[in-house]
One Martini backbone bead per residue (centre of mass of N, CA, C, O) as a GRO file, in nm:
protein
  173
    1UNK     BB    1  -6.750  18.144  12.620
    2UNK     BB    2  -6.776  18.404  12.372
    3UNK     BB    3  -7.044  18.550  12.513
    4UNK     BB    4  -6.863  18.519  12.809
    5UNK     BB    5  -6.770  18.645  13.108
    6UNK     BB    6  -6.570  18.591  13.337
    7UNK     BB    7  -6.613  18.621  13.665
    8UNK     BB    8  -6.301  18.723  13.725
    9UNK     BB    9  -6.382  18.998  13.507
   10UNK     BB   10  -6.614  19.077  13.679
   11UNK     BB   11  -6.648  19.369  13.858
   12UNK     BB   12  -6.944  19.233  13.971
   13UNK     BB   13  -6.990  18.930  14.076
   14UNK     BB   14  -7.287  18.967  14.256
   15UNK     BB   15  -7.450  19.012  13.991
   16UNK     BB   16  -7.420  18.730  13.908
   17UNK     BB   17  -7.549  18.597  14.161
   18UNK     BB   18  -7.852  18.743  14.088
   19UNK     BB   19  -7.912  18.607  13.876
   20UNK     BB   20  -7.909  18.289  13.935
   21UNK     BB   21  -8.099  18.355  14.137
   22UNK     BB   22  -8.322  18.453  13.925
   23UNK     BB   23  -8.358  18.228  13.772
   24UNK     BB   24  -8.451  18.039  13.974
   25UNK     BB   25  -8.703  18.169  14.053
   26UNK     BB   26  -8.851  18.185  13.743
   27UNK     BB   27  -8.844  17.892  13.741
   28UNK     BB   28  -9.040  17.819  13.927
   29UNK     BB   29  -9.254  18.036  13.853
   30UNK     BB   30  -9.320  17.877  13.610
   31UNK     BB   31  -9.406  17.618  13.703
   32UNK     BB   32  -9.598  17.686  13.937
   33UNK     BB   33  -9.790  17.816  13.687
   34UNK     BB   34  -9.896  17.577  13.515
   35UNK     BB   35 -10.082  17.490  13.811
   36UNK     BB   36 -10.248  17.775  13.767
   37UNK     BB   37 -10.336  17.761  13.436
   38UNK     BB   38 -10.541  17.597  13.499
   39UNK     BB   39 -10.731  17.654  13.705
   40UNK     BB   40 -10.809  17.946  13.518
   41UNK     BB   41 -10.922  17.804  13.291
   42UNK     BB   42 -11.140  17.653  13.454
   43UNK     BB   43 -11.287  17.914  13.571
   44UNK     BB   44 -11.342  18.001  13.337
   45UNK     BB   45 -11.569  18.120  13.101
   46UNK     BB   46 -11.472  18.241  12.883
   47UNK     BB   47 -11.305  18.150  12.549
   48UNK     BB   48 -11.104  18.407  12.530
   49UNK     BB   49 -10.953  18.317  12.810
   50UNK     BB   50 -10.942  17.995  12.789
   51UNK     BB   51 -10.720  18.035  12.539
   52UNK     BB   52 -10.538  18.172  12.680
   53UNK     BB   53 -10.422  18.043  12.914
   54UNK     BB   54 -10.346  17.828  12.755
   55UNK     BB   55 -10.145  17.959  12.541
   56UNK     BB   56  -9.969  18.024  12.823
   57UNK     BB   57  -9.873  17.763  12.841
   58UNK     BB   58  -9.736  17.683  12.668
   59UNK     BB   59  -9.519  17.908  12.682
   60UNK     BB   60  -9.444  17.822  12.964
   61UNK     BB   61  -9.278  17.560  12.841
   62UNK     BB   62  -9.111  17.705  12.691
   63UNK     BB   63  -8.981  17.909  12.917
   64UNK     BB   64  -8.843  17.666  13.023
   65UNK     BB   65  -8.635  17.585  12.786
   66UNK     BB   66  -8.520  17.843  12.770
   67UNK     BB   67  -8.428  17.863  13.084
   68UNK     BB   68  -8.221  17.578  13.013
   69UNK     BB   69  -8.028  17.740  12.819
   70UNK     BB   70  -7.935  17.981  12.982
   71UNK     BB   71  -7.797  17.796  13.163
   72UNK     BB   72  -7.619  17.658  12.969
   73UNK     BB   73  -7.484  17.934  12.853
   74UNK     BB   74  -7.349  17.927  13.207
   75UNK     BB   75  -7.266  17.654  13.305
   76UNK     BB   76  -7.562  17.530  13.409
   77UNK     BB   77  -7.751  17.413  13.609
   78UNK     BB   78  -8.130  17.389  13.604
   79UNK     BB   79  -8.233  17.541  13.922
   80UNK     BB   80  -8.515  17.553  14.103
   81UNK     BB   81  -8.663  17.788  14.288
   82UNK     BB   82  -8.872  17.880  14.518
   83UNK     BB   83  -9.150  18.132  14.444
   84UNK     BB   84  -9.304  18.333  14.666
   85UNK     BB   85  -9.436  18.513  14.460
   86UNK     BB   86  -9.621  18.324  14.313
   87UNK     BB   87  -9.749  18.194  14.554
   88UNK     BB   88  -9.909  18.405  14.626
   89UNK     BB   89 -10.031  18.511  14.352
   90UNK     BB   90 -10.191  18.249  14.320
   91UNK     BB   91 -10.334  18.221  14.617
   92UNK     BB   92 -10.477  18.500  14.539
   93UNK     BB   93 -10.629  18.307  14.286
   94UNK     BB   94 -10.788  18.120  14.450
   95UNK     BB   95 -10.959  18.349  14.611
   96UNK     BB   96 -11.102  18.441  14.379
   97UNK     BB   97 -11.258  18.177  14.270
   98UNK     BB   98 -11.379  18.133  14.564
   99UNK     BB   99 -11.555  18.415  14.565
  100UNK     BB  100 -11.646  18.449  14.217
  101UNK     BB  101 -11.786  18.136  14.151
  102UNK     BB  102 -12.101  18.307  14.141
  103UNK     BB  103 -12.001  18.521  13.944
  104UNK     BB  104 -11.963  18.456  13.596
  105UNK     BB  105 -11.874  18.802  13.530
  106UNK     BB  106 -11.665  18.868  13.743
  107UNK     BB  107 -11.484  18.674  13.725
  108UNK     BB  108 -11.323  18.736  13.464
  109UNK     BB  109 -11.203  18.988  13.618
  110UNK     BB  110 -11.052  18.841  13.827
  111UNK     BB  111 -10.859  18.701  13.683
  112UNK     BB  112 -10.718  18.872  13.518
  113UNK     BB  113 -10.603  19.042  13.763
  114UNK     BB  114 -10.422  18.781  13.878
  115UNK     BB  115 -10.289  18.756  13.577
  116UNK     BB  116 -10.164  19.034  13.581
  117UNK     BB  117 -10.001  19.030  13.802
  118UNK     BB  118  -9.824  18.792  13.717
  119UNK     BB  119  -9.710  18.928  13.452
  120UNK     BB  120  -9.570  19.191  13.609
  121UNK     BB  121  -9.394  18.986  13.767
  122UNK     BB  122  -9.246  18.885  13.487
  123UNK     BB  123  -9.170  19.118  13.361
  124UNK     BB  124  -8.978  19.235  13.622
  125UNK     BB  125  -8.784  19.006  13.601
  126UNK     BB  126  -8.702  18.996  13.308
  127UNK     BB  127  -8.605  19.267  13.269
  128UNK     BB  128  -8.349  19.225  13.481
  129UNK     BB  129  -8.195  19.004  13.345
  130UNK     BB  130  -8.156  19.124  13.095
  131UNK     BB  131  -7.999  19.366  13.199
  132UNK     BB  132  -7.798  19.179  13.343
  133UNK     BB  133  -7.669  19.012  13.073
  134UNK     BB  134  -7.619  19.335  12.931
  135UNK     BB  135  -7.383  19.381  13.136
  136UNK     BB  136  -7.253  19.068  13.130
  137UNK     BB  137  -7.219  18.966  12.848
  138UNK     BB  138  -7.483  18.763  12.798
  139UNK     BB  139  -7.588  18.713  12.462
  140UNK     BB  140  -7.784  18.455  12.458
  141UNK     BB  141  -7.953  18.527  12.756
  142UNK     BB  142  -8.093  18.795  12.644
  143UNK     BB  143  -8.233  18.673  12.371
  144UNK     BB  144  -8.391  18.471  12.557
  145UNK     BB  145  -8.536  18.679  12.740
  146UNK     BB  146  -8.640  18.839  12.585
  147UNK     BB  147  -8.834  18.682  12.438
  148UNK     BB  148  -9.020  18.627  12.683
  149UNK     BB  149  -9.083  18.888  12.761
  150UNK     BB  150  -9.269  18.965  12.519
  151UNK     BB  151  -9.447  18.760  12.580
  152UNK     BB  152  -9.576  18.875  12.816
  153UNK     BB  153  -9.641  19.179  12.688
  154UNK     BB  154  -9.869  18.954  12.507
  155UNK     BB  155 -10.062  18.866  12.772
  156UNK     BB  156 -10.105  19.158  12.886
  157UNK     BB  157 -10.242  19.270  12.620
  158UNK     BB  158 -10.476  19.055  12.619
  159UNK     BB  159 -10.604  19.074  12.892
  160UNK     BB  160 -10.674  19.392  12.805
  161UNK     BB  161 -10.855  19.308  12.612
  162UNK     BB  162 -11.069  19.134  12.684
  163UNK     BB  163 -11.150  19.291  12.942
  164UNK     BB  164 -11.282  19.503  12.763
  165UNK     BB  165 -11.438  19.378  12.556
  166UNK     BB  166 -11.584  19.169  12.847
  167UNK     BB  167 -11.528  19.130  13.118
  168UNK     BB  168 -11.571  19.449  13.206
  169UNK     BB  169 -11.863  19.428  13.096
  170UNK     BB  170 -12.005  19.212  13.220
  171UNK     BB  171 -11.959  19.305  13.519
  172UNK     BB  172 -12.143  19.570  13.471
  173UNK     BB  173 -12.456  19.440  13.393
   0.00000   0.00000   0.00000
């Protein structure tokens, strides 16, 4: 491909291992996500939480799409591996709807707090993989990541938006 450096031109092989092997992460993270983001949905009280979720949804399975692009534009089949930090980011969101499923106005600021980890979590991989592909001359892997990341940092800001507008005065009342 004329937008990708051949391997064995690459100054440091290792750093193509590292971005292929986070490729991998982050696709398994974003599957595992979809899973997590239903259950986020169904606790959520708010509806305009409940319909963050939803439209992250939808997102996650175009990122999911997204980074299928990815991996064939570096001539790789798209292999997801376990993500060990979304399994626990999740597991983690499990027991907040756990903890705070009685009481329906702090519940929707604890769902955005996990909700928040997951995206923080996702920003900086997203990030790094960006970084990784525009070192490594893969641009349309770089493009293409690049808007994933974009969508992130504005579910990011939705998140801290609702927060303040409704869900975390609903918990201070």
């Amino acid at each position: 491909m004329a937008n990708q450096k051949n391997d064995a031109e690459m100054p440091n092989g290792h750093l193509h291992e590292l971005f292929v092997d986070e490729l991998r992460d982050i696709l398994g993270a974003e599957k595992q996500l979809l899973k997590g983001l239903k259950k986020l949905s169904a606790a959520a009280e708010g509806q305009k939480l409940k319909d963050a979720f939803e439209t992250h949804y939808a997102q996650t399975e175009g990122q999911i799409e997204r980074l299928k692009e990815v991996f064939g534009s570096l001539n790789l089949s798209p292999r997801a591996k376990k993500c060990k930090a979304m399994e626990g980011l999740l597991g983690e969101a499990d027991e907040i709807i756990e903890s705070f499923s009685d009481d329906p106005q702090v519940l929707d600021a604890a769902l955005i707090t996990a909700a928040q980890k997951v995206e923080h979590y996702e920003i900086a991989s997203y990030g790094c993989l960006v970084t990784f592909a525009k070192l490594m001359e893969h641009t349309d892997a770089e493009q293409l990541l690049a808007e994933t990341l974009a969508e992130e940092k504005e579910t990011d800001n939705l998140l801290t938006e609702i927060a303040l507008s409704e869900a975390n005065t609903g918990a201070t009342a």
